[in-house]
C-alpha positions in Angstrom: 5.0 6.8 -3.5 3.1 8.6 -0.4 1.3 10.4 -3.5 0.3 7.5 -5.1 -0.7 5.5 -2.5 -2.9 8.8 -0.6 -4.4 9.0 -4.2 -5.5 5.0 -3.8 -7.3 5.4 -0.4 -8.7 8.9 -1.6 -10.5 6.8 -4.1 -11.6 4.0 -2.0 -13.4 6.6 -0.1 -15.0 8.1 -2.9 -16.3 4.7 -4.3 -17.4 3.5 -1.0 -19.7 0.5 -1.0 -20.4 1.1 -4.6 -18.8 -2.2 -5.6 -15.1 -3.2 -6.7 -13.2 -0.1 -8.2 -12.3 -0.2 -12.2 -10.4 -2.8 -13.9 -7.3 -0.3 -14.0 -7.6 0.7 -10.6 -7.7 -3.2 -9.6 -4.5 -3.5 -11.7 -2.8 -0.6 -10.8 -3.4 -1.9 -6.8 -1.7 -5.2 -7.6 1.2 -4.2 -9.0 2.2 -2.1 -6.4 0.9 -4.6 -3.8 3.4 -7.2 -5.9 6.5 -5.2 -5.3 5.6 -3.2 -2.1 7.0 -6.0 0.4 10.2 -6.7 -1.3 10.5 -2.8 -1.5 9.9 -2.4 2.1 12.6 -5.0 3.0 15.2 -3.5 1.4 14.4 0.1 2.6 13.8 -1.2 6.0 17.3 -3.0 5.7 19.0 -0.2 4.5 17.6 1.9 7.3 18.4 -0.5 10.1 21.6 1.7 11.2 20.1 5.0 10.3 19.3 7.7 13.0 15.9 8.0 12.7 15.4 4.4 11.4 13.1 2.9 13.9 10.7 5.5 13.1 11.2 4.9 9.1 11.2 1.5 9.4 7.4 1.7 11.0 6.5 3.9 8.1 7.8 1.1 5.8 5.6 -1.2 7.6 2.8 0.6 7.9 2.7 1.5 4.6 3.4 -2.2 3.2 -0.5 -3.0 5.9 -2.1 -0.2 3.9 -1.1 -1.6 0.6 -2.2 -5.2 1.0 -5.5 -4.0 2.5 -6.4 -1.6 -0.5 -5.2 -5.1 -2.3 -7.9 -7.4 -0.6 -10.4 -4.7 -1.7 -9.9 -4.2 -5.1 -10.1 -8.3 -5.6 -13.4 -7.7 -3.3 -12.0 -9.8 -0.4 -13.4 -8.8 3.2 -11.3 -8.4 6.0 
């Protein structure tokens, strides 16, 4: 998943301000973006009695922020 979703902002560097990315870029974005906070609830449940899980759980979180922002800019949706 940390793959994918480096991949994702790699890209949205390289296209920049040069418009909305591809149709299968926009596509791929929402249907991570559709499943990413039920995802995130569940790991951060699971996590809740885990040893290092207040420090997983912000990973969760953070990575859940990052998702629906690359979202907003693939439909072309400012901040």
């Amino acid at each position: 998943m940390k793959t994918v979703l480096f991949s994702l902002v790699m890209l949205s560097f390289a296209v920049g301000c040069a418009g909305a990315p591809p149709k299968r870029i926009q596509s791929a974005i929402d249907t991570m973006n559709r499943y990413m906070p039920e995802y995130v609830a569940e790991a951060n449940e699971a996590l809740a009695d885990h040893a290092d899980g207040e420090r997983l759980i912000g990973i969760g979180e953070r990575l859940r922020i990052a998702m629906d922002a690359l979202d907003r800019w693939a439909k072309g949706e400012s901040e």
